[in-house]
DRENMARZA-188447 format. One line per field, with one value per residue (C-alpha): residue number from 1; residue in three letters; chain; x, y, z. Coordinates in Angstrom, 2 decimals. Example, Ala and Ser with C-alpha at 12.3 -4.5 7.8 and 13.67 -1.06 7.14 Angstrom:
DRENMARZA-188447
seq = c(1,2)
type = c(ala,ser)
mol = c(A,A)
X = c(12.30,13.67)
Y = c(-4.50,-1.06)
Z = c(7.80,7.14)
END
This chain:
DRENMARZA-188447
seq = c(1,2,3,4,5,6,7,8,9,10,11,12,13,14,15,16,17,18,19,20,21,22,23,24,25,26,27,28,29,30,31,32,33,34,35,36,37,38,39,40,41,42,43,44,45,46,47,48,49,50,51,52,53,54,55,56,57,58,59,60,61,62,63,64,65,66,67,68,69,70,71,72,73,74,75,76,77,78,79,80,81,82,83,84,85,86,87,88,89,90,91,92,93,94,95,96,97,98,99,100,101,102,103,104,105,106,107,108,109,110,111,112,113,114,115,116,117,118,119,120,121,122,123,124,125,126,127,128,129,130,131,132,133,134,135,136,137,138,139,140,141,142,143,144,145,146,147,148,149,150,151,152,153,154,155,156,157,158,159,160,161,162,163,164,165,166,167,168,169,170,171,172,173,174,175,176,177,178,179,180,181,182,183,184,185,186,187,188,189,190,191,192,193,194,195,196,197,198,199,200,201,202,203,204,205,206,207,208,209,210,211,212,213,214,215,216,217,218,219,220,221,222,223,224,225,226,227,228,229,230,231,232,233,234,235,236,237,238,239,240,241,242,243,244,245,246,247,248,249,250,251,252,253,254,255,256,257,258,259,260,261,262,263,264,265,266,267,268,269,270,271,272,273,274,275,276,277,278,279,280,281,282,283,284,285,286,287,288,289,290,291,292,293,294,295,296,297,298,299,300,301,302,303,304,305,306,307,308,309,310,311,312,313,314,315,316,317,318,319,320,321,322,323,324,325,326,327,328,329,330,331,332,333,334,335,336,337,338,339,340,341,342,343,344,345,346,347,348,349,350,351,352,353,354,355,356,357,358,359,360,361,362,363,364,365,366,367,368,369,370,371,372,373,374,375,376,377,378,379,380,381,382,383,384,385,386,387,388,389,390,391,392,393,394,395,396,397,398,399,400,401,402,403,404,405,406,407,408,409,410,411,412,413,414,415,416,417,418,419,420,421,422,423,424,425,426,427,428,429,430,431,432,433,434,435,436,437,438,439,440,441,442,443,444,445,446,447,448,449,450,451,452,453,454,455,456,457,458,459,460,461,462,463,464,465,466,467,468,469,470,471,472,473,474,475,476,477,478,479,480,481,482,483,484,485,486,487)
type = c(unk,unk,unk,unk,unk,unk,unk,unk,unk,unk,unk,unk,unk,unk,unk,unk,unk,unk,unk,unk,unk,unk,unk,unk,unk,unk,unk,unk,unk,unk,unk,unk,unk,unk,unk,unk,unk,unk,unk,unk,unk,unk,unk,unk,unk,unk,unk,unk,unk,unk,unk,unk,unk,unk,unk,unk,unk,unk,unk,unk,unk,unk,unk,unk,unk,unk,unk,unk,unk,unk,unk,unk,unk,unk,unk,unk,unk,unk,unk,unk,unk,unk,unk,unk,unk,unk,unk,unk,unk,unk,unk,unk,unk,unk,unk,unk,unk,unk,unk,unk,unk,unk,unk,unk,unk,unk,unk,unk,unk,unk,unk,unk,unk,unk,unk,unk,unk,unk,unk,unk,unk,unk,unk,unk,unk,unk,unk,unk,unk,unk,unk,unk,unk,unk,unk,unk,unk,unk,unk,unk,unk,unk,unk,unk,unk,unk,unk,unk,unk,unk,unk,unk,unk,unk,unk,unk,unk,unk,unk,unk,unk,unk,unk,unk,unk,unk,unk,unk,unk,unk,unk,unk,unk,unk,unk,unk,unk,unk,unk,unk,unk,unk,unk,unk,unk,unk,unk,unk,unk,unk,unk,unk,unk,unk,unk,unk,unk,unk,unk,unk,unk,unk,unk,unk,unk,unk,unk,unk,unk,unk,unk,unk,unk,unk,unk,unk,unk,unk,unk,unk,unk,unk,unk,unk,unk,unk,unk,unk,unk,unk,unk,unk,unk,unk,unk,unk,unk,unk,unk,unk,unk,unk,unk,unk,unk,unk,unk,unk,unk,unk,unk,unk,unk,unk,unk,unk,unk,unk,unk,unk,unk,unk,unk,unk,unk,unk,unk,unk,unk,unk,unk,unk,unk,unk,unk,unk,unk,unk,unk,unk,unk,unk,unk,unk,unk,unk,unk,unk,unk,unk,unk,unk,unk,unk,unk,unk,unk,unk,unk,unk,unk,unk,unk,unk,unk,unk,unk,unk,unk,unk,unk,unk,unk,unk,unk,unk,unk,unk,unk,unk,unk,unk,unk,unk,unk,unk,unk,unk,unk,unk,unk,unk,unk,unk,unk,unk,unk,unk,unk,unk,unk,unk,unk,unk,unk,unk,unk,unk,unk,unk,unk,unk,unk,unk,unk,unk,unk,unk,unk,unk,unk,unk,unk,unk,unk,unk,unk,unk,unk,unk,unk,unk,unk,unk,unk,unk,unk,unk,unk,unk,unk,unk,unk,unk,unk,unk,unk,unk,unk,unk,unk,unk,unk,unk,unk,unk,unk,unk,unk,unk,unk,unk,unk,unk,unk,unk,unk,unk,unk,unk,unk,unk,unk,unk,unk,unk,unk,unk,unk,unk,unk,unk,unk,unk,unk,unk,unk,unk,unk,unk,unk,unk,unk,unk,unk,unk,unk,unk,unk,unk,unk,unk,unk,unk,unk,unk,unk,unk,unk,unk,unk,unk,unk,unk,unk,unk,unk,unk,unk,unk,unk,unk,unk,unk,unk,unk,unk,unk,unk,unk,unk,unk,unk,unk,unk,unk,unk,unk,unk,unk,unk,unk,unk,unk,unk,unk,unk)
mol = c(A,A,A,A,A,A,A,A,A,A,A,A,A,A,A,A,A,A,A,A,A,A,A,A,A,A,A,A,A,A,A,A,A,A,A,A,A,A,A,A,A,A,A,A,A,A,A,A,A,A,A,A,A,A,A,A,A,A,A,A,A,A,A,A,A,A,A,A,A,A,A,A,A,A,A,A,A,A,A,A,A,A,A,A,A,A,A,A,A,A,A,A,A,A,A,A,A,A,A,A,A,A,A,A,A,A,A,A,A,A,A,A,A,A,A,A,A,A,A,A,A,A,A,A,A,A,A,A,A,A,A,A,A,A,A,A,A,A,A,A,A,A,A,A,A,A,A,A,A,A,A,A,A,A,A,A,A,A,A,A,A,A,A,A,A,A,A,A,A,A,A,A,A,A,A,A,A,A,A,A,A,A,A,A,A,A,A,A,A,A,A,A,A,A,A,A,A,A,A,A,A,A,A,A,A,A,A,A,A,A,A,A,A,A,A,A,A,A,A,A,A,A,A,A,A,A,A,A,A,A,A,A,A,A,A,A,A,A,A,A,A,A,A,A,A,A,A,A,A,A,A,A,A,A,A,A,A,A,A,A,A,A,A,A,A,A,A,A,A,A,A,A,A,A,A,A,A,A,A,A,A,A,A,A,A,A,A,A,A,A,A,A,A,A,A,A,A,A,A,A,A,A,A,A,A,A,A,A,A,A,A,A,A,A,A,A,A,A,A,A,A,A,A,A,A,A,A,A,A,A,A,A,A,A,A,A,A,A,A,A,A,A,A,A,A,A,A,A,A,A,A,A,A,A,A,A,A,A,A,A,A,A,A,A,A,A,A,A,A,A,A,A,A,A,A,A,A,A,A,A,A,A,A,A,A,A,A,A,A,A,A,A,A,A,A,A,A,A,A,A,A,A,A,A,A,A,A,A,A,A,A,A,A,A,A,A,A,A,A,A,A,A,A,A,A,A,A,A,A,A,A,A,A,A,A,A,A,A,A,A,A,A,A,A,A,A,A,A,A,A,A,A,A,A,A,A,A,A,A,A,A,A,A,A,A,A,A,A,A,A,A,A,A,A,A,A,A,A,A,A,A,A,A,A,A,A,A)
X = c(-12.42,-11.51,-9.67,-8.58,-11.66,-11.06,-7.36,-7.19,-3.66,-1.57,-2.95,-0.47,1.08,-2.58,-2.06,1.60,2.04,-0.17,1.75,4.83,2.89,1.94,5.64,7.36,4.56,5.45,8.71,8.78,7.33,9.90,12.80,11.25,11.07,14.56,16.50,15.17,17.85,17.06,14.88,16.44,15.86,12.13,10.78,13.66,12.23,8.55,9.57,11.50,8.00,5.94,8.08,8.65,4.86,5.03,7.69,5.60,1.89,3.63,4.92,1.88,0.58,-1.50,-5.13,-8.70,-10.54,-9.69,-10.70,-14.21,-14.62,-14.57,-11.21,-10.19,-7.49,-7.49,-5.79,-8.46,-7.18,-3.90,-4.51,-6.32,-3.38,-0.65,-2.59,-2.74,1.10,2.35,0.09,1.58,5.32,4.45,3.05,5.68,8.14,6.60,5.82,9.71,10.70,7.53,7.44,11.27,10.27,7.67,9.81,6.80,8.70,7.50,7.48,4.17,3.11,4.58,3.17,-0.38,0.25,0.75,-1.62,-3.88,-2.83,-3.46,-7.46,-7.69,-6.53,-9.40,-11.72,-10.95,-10.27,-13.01,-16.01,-17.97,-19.59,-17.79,-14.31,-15.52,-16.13,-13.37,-10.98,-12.91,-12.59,-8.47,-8.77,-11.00,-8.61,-5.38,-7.12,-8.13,-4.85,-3.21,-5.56,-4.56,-0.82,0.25,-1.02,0.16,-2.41,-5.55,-6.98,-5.00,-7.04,-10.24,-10.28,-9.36,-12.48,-14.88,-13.79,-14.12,-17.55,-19.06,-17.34,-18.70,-22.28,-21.34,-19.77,-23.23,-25.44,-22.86,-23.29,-27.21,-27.71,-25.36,-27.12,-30.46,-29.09,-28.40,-32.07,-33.12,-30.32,-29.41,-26.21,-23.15,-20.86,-21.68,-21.68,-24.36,-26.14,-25.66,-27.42,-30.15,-31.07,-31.47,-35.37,-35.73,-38.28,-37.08,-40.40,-39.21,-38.83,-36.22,-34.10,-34.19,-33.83,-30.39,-29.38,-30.09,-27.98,-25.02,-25.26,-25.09,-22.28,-20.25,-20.99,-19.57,-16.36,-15.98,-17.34,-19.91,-22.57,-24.21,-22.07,-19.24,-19.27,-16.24,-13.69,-12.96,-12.25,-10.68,-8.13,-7.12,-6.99,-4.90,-0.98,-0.92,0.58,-2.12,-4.74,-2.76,-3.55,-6.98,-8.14,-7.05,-6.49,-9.18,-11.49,-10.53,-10.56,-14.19,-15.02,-13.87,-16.02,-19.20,-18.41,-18.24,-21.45,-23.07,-22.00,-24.04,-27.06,-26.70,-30.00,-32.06,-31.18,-32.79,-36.05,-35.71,-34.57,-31.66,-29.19,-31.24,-29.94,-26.16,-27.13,-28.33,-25.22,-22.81,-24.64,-24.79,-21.01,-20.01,-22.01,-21.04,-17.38,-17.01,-18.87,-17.34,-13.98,-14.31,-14.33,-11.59,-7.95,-6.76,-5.37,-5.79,-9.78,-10.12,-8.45,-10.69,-13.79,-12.39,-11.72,-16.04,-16.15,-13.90,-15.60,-18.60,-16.96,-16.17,-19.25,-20.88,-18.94,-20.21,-23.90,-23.98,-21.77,-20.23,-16.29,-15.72,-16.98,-14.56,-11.86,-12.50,-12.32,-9.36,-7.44,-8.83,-7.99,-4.24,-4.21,-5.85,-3.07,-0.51,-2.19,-3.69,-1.47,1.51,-0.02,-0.75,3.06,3.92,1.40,2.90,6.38,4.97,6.98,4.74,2.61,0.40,-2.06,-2.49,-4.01,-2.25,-3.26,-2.71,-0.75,2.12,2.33,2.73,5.94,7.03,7.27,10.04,11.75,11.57,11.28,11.03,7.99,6.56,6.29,5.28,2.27,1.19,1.55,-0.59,-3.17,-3.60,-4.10,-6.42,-8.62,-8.66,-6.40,-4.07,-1.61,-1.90,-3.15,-6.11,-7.79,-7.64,-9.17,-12.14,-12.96,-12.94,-15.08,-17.27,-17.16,-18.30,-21.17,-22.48,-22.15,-24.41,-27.20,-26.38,-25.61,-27.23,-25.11,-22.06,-23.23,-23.37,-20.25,-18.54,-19.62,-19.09,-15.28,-15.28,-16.11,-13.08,-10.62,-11.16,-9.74,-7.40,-5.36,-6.22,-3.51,-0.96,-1.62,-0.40,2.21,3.67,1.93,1.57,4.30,4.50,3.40,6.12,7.64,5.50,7.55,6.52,9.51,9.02,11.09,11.91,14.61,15.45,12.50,9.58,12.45,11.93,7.89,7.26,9.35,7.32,3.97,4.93,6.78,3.67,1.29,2.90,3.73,0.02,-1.34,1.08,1.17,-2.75,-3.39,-1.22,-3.16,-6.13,-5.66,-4.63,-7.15,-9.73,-8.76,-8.80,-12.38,-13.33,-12.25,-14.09,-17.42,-16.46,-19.26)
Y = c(29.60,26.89,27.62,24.88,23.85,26.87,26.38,23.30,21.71,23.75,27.22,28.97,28.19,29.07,32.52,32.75,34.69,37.09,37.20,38.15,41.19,42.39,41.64,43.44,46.54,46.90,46.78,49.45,51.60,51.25,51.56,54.79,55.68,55.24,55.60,58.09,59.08,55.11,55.75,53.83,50.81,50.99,50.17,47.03,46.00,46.09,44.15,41.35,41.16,41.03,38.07,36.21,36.49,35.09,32.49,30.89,31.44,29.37,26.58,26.36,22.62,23.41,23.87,23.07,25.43,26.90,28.77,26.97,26.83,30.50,30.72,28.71,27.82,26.51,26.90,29.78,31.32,31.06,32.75,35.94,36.21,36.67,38.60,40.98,40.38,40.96,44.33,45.22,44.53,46.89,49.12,49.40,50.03,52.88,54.31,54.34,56.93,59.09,59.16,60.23,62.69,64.27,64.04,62.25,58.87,57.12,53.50,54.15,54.36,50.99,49.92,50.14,49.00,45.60,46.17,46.42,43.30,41.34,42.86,41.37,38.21,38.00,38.69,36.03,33.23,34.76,31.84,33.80,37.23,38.48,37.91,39.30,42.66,42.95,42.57,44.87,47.21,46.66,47.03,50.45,51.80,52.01,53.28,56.12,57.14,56.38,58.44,61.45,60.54,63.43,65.44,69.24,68.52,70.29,67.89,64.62,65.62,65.80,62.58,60.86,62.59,61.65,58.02,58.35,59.42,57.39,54.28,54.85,54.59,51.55,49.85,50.66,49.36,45.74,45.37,46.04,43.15,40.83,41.46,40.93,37.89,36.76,37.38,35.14,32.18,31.94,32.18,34.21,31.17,31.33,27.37,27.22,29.41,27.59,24.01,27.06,28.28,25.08,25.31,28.94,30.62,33.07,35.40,36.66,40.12,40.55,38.27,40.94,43.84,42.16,41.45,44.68,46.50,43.91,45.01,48.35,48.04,45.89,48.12,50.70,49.16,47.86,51.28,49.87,52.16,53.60,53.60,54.99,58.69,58.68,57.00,59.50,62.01,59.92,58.19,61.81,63.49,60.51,59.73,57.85,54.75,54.91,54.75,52.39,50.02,51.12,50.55,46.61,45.21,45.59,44.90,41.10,40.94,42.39,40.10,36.89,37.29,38.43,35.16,33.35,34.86,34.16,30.03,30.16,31.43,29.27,27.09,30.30,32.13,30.45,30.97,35.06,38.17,39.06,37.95,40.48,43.50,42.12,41.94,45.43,46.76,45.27,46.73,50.01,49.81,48.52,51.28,54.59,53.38,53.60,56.10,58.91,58.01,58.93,62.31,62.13,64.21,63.50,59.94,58.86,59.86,57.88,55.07,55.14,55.45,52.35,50.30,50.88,49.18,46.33,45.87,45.78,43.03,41.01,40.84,39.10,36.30,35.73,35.86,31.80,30.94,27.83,26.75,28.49,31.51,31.73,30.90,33.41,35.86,34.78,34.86,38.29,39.67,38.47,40.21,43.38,43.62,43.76,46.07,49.02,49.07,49.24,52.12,54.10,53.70,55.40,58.10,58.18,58.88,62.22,64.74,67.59,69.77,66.88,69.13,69.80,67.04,64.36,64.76,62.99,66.72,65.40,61.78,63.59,62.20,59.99,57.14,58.73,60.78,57.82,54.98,52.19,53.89,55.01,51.00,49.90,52.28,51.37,47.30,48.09,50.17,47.03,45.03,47.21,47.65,43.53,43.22,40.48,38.67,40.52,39.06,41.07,39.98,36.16,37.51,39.16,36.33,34.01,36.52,36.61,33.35,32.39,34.69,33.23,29.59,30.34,31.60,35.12,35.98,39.67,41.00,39.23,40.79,44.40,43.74,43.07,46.13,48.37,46.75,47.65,51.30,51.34,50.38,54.46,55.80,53.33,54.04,58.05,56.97,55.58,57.89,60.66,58.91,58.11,60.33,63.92,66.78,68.00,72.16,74.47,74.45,72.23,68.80,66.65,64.14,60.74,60.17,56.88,54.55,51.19,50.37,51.74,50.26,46.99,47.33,47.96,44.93,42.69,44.06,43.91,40.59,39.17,40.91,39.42,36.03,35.47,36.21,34.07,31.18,31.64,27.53,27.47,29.73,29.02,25.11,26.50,28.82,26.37,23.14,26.19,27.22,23.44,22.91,25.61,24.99,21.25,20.93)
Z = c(78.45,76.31,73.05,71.63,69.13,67.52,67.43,64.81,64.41,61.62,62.70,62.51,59.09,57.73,58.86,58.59,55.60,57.25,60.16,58.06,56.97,60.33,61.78,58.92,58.66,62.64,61.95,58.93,61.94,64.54,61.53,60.47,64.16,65.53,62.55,60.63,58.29,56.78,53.83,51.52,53.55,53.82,50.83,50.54,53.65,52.61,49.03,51.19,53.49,50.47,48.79,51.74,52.11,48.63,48.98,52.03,50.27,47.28,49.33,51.89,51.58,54.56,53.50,54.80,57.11,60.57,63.64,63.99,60.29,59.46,57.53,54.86,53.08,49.52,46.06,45.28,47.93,47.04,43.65,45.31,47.85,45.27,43.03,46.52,47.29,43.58,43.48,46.90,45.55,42.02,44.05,46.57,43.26,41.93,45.36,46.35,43.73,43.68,47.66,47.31,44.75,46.63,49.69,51.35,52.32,55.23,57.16,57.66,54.11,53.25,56.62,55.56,52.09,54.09,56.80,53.90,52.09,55.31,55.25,51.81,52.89,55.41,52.72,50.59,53.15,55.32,55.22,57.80,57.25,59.98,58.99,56.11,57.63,59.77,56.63,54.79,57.86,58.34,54.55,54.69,57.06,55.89,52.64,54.55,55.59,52.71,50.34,52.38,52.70,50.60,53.67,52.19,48.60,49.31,46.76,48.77,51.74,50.19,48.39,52.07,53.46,50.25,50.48,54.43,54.48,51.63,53.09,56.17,54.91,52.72,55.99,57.47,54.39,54.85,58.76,58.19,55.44,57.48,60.66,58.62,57.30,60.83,61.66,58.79,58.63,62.67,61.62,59.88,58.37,55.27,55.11,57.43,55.38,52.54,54.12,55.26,51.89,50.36,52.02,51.88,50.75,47.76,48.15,51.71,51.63,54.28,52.51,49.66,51.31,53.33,49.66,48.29,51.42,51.03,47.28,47.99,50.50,48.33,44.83,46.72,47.52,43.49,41.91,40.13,38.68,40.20,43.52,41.45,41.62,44.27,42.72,39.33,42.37,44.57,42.00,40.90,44.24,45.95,45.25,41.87,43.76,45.80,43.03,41.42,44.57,45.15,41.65,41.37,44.66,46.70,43.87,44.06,47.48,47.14,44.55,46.19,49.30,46.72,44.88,48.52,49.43,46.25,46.75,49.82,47.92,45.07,46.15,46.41,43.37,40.81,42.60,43.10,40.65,42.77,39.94,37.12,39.91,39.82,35.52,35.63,37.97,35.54,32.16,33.97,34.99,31.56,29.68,32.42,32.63,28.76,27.68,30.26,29.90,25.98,27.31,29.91,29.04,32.66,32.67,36.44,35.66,32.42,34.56,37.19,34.67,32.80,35.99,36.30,33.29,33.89,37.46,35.12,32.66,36.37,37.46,34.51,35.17,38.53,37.43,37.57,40.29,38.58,38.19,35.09,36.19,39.11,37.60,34.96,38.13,38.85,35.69,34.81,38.94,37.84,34.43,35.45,38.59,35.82,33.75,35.50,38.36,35.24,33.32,36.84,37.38,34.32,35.37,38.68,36.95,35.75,37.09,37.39,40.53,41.92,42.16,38.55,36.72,34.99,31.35,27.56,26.74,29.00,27.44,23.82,22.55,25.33,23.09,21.22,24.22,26.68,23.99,27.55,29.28,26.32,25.45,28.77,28.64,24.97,26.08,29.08,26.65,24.16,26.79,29.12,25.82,25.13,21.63,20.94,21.99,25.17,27.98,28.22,25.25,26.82,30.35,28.29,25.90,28.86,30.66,27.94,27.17,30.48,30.38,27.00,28.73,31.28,29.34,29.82,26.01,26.03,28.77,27.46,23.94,25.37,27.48,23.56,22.37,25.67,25.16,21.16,22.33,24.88,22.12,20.94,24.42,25.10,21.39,21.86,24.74,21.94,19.58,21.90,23.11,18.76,16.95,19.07,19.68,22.74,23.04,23.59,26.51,27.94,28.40,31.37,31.78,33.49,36.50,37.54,38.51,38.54,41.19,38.65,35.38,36.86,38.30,34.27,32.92,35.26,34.30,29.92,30.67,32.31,30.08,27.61,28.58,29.85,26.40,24.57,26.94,28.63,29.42,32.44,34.40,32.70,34.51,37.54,38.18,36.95,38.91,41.96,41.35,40.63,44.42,46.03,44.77,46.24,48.99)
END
């Protein structure tokens, strides 16, 4: 069997910062192996794999598309992948001193926080269903394992088996609309498919129903509304790390490969209502996310409930596949990495019983007694909830903004107020942390180091920085998106 014409020349330096990932995830297992008494080495080791990852995604001039034209390699890409790295790298932080708290610290944790990165990568370079699936599948995997990692926490071991068994029939509704796809189209590359439904008829009912089930599949995997009734559990059962990664990471990758798919079906879309059921996904998701998180005293719940919402705010960009709307995507995947997975880690600091909830009683006072977290949590609070100069009010305006350019001013208009209403629980956060005493007796001190110390400085710096000085990235991520819609 010849291999060469799916071998094109530069190969392997278009997968080579996902062959760091593997290398150094396989070696985090024999470390942990044969030399057990090494914990302090493994999450050092899993940083240097991430940055080197880094270091070689950054200076990649190799680009174009490879192995028969199903992966490709462009500066969207490029954006996606660090946004993946720099989650893994805060993530790794504020893992190294809750695992060691916990006593829980493994190679094989930090193993599949890479093994995961490297399914997310296949997602968003993935220009054939397939890869598609098999990233998501790498991807699904290690979140399995890793939901469960705290394996003694009844309530660890039940989120695992709720996101196991829901993901399973989401895996099912994706292979089912790609397979029905392939019955239509001939073909899974989504290029193909593209040239195919420039003549397709937009009244065929299987092409519906495959979009419905790839809806499904995919809603799933973002926690839209109403495929969203696992992750409130899941985020609080699971080690806050853990959540912290789940809630932001594979949400790009996820909607990368919708935005991908979407391209392809940019002829047909005009001519069927398929868009009004992504509309009505994201209203629902914008509305649900907001208005049960009011209620929410455990933090890692009202964080999952507001990450529906900001899936929600997403998704309305993508409703008119067009350059800005990507790169709106984009800037908001990079913001909202720096922002959720920074408030989880002050969460995750929370020295208390993980099985007992996580809740705004134990913030009370941090901001005086621990004046640094107390700061980072407030910054990442402003900016989850949209207010200047932080860099989440520039994501949602450009969100919005998007939205309103492509004729979609209603959902933009209830995404506004949906984002007004979030404002309340988001400063209910501050105001407990300023502007509450603690109860007798009841003082939950943060415990953290100079990992999670310098995980929060990154995520305020770039909050910050990205709020003040937006055009940068805003260019970047533009001339990015401008590239990929390139035929």
């Amino acid at each position: 069997m010849n291999l060469h014409p799916l071998l094109e020349p530069g190969w392997v330096n278009a997968i080579l910062p996902e062959l760091i990932l593997s290398v150094v995830g396989m070696l985090l297992i024999l470390v942990d192996a044969f030399a057990p008494r090494a914990k302090g080495v493994l999450a050092p080791i899993a940083l240097l794999g991430l940055i080197g990852a880094s270091w070689v995604e950054r200076l990649m001039d190799v680009g174009g598309r490879f192995f028969g034209g199903t992966y490709e390699i462009s500066p969207i890409t490029h954006i996606f992948d660090l946004v993946f790295l720099l989650t893994g790298m805060l993530v790794t932080l504020f893992a190294r001193e809750y695992l060691d708290r916990e006593n829980i610290e493994g190679g094989d944790f930090y193993a599949l926080i890479l093994w995961g990165t490297v399914g997310m990568m296949m997602m968003a370079k993935g220009l054939d269903l397939l890869i598609i699936i098999l990233g998501l599948e790498l991807l699904s995997v290690c979140i399995f394992v890793l939901l469960g990692y705290h394996r003694k926490l009844p309530i660890a071991n039940e989120a695992s088996l709720k996101y196991f068994l829901m993901g399973a029939f989401a895996t099912g509704f994706v292979l089912y609309g790609t397979a029905l796809f392939y019955g239509a189209t001939q073909s899974t590359n989504l290029t193909v498919m593209a040239r195919w439904f420039q003549t397709a008829d937009g009244a065929n009912p299987l092409l519906t129903i495959a979009f419905v089930l790839l809806m499904a599949g995919f809603g799933f995997k973002l926690a839209l509304a109403p495929f969203h009734p696992w992750a409130p559990d899941v985020y609080q059962g699971s080690p806050t790390p853990v959540a912290a990664w789940l809630s932001v990471a594979p949400k790009a990758a996820t909607l990368i490969a919708l935005a991908r798919i979407f391209w392809a079906m940019s002829p047909i879309l005009p001519h069927t209502s398929w868009m009004k059921m992504v509309a009505a996904l994201a209203v629902l998701s914008m509305i649900v996310g907001n208005a049960v998180a009011i209620v929410q005293r455990d933090l890692k719940r009202m964080l999952a409930y507001s990450g529906i919402a900001h899936v929600g705010y997403m998704t309305i960009a993508m409703l008119t596949v067009r350059d800005d709307s990507i790169a709106a995507v984009a800037v908001y995947a990079v913001v909202y990495a720096l922002m959720n997975v920074g408030a989880f880690g002050v969460v995750s600091m929370l020295a208390k019983n993980q099985n007992d909830p996580q809740t705004l009683d134990d913030i009370a006072g941090l901001g005086f007694r621990r004046p640094f977290y107390g700061l980072a949590l407030a910054i990442c609070m402003f900016s989850l909830s949209g207010l200047p100069p932080t860099a989440g009010f520039i994501s949602k305006f450009y969100i919005f903004k998007t939205a309103v350019e492509s004729g979609h001013t209603t959902v933009a208009l209830i995404g506004i107020l949906t984002s007004i209403v979030s404002v309340y629980y988001y400063l209910r956060v501050v105001y407990f942390l300023y502007m509450k005493e603690p109860a007798a007796g009841a003082v939950v001190e943060p415990v953290g180091g100079v990992f999670a110390a310098g995980a929060l400085a990154i995520s305020m710096i770039g909050i910050l920085l990205i709020g003040i000085l937006p055009t940068p990235l805003f260019r970047v991520a533009g001339e990015a998106a401008r590239m990929m819609l390139q035929p």
